[in-house]
N, C-alpha and C positions, 0 to 999 in steps of 0.2 A: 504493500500500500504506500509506504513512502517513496519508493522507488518510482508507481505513478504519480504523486503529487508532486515531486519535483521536474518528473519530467514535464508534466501539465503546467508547473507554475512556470518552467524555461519558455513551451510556446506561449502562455500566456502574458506573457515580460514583450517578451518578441512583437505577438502581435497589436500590444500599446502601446508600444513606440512607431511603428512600422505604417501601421493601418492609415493614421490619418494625413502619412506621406506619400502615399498610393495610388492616383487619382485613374480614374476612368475616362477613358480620352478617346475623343471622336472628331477623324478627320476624313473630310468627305464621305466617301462610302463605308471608310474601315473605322473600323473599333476595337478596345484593349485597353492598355493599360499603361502607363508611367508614372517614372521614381524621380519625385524630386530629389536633386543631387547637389551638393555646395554651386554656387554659381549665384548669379544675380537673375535671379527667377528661370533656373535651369531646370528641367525635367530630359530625362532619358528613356526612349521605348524601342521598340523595332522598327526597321525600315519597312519592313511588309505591313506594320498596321499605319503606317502614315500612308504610303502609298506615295501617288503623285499630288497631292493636296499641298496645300502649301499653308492653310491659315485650319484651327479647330480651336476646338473647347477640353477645358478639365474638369471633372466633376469630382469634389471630395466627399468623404464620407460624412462631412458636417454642415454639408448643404452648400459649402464655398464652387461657387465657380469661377471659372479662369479663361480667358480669351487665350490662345498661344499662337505662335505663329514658327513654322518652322525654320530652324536654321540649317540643317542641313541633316542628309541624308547616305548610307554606307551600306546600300542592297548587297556587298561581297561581305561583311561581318551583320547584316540585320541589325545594325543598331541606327538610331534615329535620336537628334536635339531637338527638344524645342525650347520655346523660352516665352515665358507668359507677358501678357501686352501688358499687364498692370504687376509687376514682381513683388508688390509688398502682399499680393492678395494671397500670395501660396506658405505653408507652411513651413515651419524650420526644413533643412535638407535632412533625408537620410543620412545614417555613417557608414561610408564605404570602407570593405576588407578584401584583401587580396586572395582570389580562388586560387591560388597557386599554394596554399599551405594546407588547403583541404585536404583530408585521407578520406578513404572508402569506408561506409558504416558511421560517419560522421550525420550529426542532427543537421536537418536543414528544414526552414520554412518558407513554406512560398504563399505570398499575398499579391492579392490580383482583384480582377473583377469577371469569372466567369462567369459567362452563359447571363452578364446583365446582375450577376448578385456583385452590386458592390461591397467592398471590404470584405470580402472574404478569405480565409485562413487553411491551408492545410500544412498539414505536417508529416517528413518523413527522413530518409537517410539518401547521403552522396550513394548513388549506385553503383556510378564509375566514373572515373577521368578518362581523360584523353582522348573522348568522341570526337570524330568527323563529321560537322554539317555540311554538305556542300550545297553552296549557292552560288547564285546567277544575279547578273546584270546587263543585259541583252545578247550579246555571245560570249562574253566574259564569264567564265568560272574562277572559282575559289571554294576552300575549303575553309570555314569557322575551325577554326584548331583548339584543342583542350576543351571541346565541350562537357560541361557538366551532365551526366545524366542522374534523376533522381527519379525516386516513386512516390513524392509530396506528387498528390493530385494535381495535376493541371489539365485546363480546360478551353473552349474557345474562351477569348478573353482575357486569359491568363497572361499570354502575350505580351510583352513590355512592362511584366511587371514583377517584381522585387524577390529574388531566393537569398533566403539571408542564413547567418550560420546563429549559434545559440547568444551570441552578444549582443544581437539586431545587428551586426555589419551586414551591409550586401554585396554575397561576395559572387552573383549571377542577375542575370535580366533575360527572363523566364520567354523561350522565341516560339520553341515548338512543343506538340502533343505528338511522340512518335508511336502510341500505343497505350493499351489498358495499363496502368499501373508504369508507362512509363514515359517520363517529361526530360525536355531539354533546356538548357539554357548559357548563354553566352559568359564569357569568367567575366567577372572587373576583376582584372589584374593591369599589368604593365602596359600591355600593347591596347587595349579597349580601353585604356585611360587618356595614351595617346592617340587613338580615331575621336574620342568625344574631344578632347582639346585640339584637334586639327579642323574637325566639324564645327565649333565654336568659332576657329578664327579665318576659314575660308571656305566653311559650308558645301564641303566633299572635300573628301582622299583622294590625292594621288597619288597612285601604285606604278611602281617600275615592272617591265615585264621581259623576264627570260626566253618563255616558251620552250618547258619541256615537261614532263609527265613522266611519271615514275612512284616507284612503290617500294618498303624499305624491304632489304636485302641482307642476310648474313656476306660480312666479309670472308673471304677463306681464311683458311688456320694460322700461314705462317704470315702475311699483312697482318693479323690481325693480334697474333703478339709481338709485333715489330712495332705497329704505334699505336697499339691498345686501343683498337678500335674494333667492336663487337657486330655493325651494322652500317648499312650506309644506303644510298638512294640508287637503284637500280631505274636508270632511265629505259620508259618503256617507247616513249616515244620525242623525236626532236621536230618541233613544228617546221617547217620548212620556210628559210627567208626572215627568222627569229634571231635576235642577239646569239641565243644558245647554239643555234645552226650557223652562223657566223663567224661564233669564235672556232667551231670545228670540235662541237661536243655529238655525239653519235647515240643510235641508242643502242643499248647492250652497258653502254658506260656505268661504272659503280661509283655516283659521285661521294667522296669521303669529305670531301671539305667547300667551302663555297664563303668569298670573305673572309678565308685564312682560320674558320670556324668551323668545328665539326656537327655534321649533320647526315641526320639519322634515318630524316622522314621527309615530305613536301614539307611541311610547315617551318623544317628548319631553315628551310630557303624562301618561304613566303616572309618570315619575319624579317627578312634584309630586304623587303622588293618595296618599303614604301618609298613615298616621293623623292625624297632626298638625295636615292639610290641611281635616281633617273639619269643618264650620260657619264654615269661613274663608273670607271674601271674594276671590273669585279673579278679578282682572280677565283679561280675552277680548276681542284686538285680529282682528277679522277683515275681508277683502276680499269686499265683497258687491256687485255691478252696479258694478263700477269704484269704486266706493268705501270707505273705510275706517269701521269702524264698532267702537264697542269696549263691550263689555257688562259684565256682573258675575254670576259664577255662585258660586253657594254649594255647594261637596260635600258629601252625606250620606256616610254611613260604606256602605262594602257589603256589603252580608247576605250 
């Protein structure tokens, strides 16, 4: 019995802090949810519930409403800024934490507005790390890297709104429903801190683009106690007329390093491809017929 009242008082701490920072937000045709965030009347949701709309509303659970208007939009990570016409009208911010310290079996609670119930709460455990969402932006693919998965209910609506850990930090922003009993959501960590701060001060990401595809790979035996390296990126495909086909990288290549950085998976090489990266020299250390071979690719920005 005490073992339930504590767990019950944890979501209950949670969901009165949390709840009336939560708002239910309708823009144009789409609906959901978002998380007032530190900022000067900032709120964060997904890009699939904004859509193409450019001006909505926020609805709190204390009858506040909020005009917002968007500031920009990130259809390859699903997240979405907005920022309210009148900013004294929204509530204190949430407190953000970093999804990067979460373990599996850990408490997690997700607040939203499904299916039209505002403020509502459920609760349950991290499932797993390290999901793969992939998403779109008219031919443009990407993959959401370290998604959270958990079994805290989520529903339509849920969508842009707050997976927080037992301290009320938020340490996700709840995108997809992939199934009975199981929910996904985007980390606030490092690099989703950086899209919402690039989204505030030029309302879209620019991404540099390699153009290559690939899947992680065991290194063989003796590479792999020669620079202790367990895995690497097995390029399945090099697009044609791409920086990566340029520099003279092939597919069959087992890339070990990319920026002088070891990488394991896509996402070790998505997390060097933003704007910055754009007509910057990128060295490309790969394993070709038992050999090490190391190139230089240039990224274009991606349309």
């Amino acid at each position: 019995m005490d073992e339930l009242d504590s767990y019950s008082r944890t979501v209950s701490a949670v969901a009165a802090e949390l709840t009336g920072r939560v708002a239910a937000v309708r823009t144009g045709r789409g609906s959901g949810s978002a998380v007032v965030v530190p900022g000067d009347g900032i709120l964060v949701t997904n890009a699939h519930v904004v859509g193409e709309a450019r001006t909505g509303r926020a609805d709190f659970v204390d009858g506040t409403q909020a005009g917002v208007t968007v500031v920009g939009t990130d259809p390859l990570s699903d997240l979405a800024v907005l920022r309210a016409d009148r900013p004294g009208d929204l509530p204190p911010p949430a407190r953000l934490g970093d999804a990067d310290g979460l373990v599996v079996g850990q408490l997690v609670v997700a607040v939203g507005n499904p299916l039209g119930l505002a403020g509502s709460v459920t609760a349950g455990v991290v499932s797993a790390l390290g999901r793969a969402l992939p998403t779109r932006s008219g031919r443009a693919g990407r993959v959401v890297e370290d998604v959270i998965q958990t079994d805290a209910a989520l529903n339509p609506g849920n969508s842009g709104g707050a997976l927080a850990d037992s301290h009320a930090r938020v340490v996700g922003i709840n995108t997809a429903v992939a199934g009975i009993g199981l929910g996904l959501a985007v980390p606030v960590n490092a690099t989703t801190r950086r899209i919402v701060e690039t989204l505030l001060a030029h309302g879209r990401v620019r991404r540099a683009y390699l153009g290559v595809v690939g899947s992680p790979a065991p290194v063989p035996t003796a590479v792999a106690e020669k620079y202790g390296r367990k895995n690497g990126l097995r390029l399945a495909e090099v697009i044609g007329g791409s920086p990566a086909a340029r520099a003279g990288l092939r597919a069959g290549d087992l890339v070990l390093d990319v920026g002088r950085r070891p990488v394991q998976d896509a996402q070790g090489i998505q997390r060097q491809l933003f704007g910055d990266a754009i007509g910057v020299p990128l060295p490309v250390t790969v394993l070709r017929n038992g050999a090490m071979v190391d190139v230089v690719a240039v990224p274009t920005e991606l349309g």
